[in-house]
N, C-alpha and C positions, 0 to 999 in steps of 0.2 A: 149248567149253562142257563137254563131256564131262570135261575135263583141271580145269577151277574147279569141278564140283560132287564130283568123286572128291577134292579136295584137303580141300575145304571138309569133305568128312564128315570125313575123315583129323581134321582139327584139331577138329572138334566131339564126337570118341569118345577125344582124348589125355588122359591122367590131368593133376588138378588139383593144386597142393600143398594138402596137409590145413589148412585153415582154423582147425582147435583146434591143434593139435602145431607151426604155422607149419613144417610140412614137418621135422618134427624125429622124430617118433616118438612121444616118450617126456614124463613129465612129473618134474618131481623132487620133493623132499620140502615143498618147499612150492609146489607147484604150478605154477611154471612150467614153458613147453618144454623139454626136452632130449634129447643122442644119446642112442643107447643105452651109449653107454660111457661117458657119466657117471656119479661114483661115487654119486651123491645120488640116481640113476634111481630112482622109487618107483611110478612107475604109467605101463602103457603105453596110448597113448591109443585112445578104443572108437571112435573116430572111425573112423579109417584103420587099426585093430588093431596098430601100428605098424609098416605099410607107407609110408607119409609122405605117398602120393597118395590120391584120390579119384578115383571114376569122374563122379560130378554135382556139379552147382552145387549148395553146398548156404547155409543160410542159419544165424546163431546165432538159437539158443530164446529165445524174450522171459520163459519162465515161470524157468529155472532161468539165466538171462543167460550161456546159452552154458558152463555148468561141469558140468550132466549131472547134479547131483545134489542131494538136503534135508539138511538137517542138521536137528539136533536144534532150532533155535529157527526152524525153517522158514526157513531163507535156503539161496540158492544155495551150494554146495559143491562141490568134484572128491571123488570116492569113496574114497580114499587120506584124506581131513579125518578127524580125529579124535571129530569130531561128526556123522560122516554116520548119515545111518538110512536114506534110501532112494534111489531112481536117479530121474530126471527122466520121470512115466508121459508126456511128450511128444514123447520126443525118444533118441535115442542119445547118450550121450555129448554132452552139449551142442548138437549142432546137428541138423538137418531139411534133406529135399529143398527146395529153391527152390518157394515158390507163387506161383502169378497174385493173391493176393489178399494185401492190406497185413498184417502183425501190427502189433497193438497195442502200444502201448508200455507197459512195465512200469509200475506206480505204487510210487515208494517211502515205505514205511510210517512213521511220523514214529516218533521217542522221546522216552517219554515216563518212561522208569525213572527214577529216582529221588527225592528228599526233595524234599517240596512244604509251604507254608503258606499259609495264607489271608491277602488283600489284604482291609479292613486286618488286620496283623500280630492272634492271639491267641494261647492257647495250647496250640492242637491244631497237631500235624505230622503230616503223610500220609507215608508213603511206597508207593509203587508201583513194581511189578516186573511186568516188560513181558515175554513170551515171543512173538515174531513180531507178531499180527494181539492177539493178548491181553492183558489188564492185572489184575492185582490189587492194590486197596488199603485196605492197614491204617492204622487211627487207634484207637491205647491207649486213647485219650479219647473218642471217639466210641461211641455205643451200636448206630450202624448197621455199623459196620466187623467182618470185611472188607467188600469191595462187588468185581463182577467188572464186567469190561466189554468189549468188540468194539469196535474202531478200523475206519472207513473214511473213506477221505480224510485231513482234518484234526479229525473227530470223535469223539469215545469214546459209545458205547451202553453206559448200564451197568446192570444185575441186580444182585440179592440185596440187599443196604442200601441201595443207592443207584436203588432199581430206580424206572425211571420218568423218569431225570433223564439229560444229556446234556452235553457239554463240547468244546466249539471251542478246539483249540489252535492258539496264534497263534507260529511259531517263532522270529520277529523280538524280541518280549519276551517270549517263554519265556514264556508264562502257559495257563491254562485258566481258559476261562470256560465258565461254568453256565450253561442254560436256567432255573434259579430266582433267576438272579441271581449268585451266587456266584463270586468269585475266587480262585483258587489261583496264585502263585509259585514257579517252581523254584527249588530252593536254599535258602538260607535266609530268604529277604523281602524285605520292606523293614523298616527302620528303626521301632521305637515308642520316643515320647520320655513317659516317666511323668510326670504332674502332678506338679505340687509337695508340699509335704506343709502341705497347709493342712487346712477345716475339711472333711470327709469326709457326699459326698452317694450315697447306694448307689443303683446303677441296677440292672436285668436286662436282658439282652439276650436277642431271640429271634433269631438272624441263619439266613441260609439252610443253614448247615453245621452249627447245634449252638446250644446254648442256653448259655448265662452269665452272673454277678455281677460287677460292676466298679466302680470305684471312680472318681467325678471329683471337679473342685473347686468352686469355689463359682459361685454366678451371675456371667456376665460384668460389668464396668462398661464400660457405652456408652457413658458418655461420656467417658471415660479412651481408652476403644476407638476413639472418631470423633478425639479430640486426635491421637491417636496414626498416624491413618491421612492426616490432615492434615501431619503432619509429614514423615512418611513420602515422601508424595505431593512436597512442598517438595524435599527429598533428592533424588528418582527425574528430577526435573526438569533438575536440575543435574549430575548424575554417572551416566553409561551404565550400565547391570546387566551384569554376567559375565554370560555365557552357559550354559544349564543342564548341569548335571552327565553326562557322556556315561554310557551303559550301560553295563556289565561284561558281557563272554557271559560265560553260563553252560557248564562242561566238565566237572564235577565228575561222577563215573559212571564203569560198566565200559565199556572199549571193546575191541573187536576190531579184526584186521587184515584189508584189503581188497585180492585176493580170501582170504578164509578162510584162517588159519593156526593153530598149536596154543598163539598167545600171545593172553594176552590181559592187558589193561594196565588198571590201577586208577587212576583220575587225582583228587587232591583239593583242592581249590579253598579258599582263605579271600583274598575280595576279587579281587586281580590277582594273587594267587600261587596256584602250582600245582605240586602235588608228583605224579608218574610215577614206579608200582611194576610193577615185573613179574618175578615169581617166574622164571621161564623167561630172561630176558635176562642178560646182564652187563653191559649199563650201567644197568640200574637200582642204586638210584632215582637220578631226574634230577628236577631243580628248572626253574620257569621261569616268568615274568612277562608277561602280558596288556597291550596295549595294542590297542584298537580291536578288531580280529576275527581280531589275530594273536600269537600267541603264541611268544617268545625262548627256547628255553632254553639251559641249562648243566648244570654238572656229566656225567653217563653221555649225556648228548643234546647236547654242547656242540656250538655253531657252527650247529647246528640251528632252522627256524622250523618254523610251521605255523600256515597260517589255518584259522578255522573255518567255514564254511558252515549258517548256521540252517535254509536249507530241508530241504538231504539232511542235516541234521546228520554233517557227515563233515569230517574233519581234514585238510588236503592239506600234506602236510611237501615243504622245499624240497628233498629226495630222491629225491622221488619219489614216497613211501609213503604210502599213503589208509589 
């Protein structure tokens, strides 16, 4: 007995390998493990001071996901990131002693950056620029704009122009909708098809984002309307419908690389094409075409895919790279 509990301590006081550095030491210039005689060595890790062991169990930080540090637009970073500002007030180096009590799981924060219009299409365009849990948004046209706002969950709470009102983002159709009613489109909208140019009846619109004059056409004919819908009806009976138009995701926006590097990638969207710039690379720019929730490319990406994910809106390339 003597001989199993003197062992048993023996094995419960032996050093761990370092859980951040994967028993390496060292991190390199973009963040992952390495020895120390890697020439890329950029940061030694504060974990195991790069000793490689640990003396406890320790667990990864839920607040800063195990990298020890904020950056500039409040997301996790290693202190070596080009956007770091401060260390993780939680934790060392990314991770914590082991507790008896559960952590929480992170929430991640939706996006919501860039060019928005209103469902149906007019002619005001939002755009909003998101920093972490924050959003500001401008409208040329609009007399409330800017307007600020605070995201929790799927929500926007927003002040100053818009103060009082609130918006559920749906990440599936890319939309926000309004407690007053109101819809917003990422991207460029949908579709407006202009009346014809007959005899001109002036309306005014008060709609929930802004006021305006518009222009339709003459009162309908019903009974040209009901021929038509009889006929129509005749047709639909005899010959199956296509089936409806599938979505386009929306990608258009800045994006970054995951965990945190010093690139960051422009992506511009018209329909199912998509054009990738990045100052810092050599294979930029790269071209590439949408189908479903995955995207082909070529040119500086070639042989390259990547699906997209609406909920963590996050890009998972068939490389590996998020």
């Amino acid at each position: 007995l003597f001989i199993c509990i003197t062992f048993l301590n023996k094995k419960k006081n032996m050093p761990l390998k370092c859980p951040s550095c994967e028993g390496l030491g060292n991190f390199n210039t973009w963040g992952k493990p390495c020895a120390a005689g890697d020439m890329h060595k950029s940061l030694t890790c504060e974990v195991c001071n790069g000793t490689q062991v640990v003396n406890k169990q320790l667990v990864k930080c839920t607040d800063c996901d195990g990298l020890g540090g904020i950056n500039t637009f409040k997301k996790p970073c290693r202190s070596n990131d080009m956007h770091f500002v401060s260390k993780c007030p939680l934790c060392k180096g990314g991770y914590k002693q082991a507790s008896s009590f559960p952590q929480p799981p992170r929430k991640h924060t939706i996006s919501v950056g860039g060019t928005w219009s209103e469902s149906p299409p007019t002619q005001h365009s939002m755009q909003i620029s998101q920093s972490g849990d924050n959003v500001t948004v401008v409208c040329p046209t609009q007399s409330w704009s800017p307007a600020t706002g605070v995201i929790s969950g799927t929500t926007i709470t927003f002040a100053g122009g818009l103060n009082g009102l609130s918006a559920t983002f749906d990440p599936m159709s890319q939309r926000l909708s309004f407690s007053n009613g109101c819809t917003w489109v990422m991207g460029g909208g949908e579709p407006s098809f202009p009346p014809p140019p007959t005899t001109e009846h002036r309306f005014e619109c008060h709609g929930p984002c802004g006021s305006g004059t518009g222009m339709a056409g003459p009162p309908p004919d019903l009974f040209g309307a009901m021929a038509g819908a009889m006929n129509a009806a005749v047709k639909a009976s005899s010959f199956p419908q296509p089936p409806p138009m599938q979505q386009t995701i929306c990608v258009g926006g800045t994006w970054s690389e995951f965990p945190p590097t010093q690139h960051s990638m422009q992506i511009s969207q018209s329909g199912d094409n998509v054009t990738v710039v990045c100052p810092t690379q050599s294979w930029s720019p790269a071209t590439g075409v949408i189908s479903g929730t995955t995207i082909t490319f070529a040119g500086g990406l070639n042989g390259l895919s990547a699906t997209f994910d609406p909920m963590s809106q996050r890009l998972s390339f068939s490389n590996g790279c998020t």
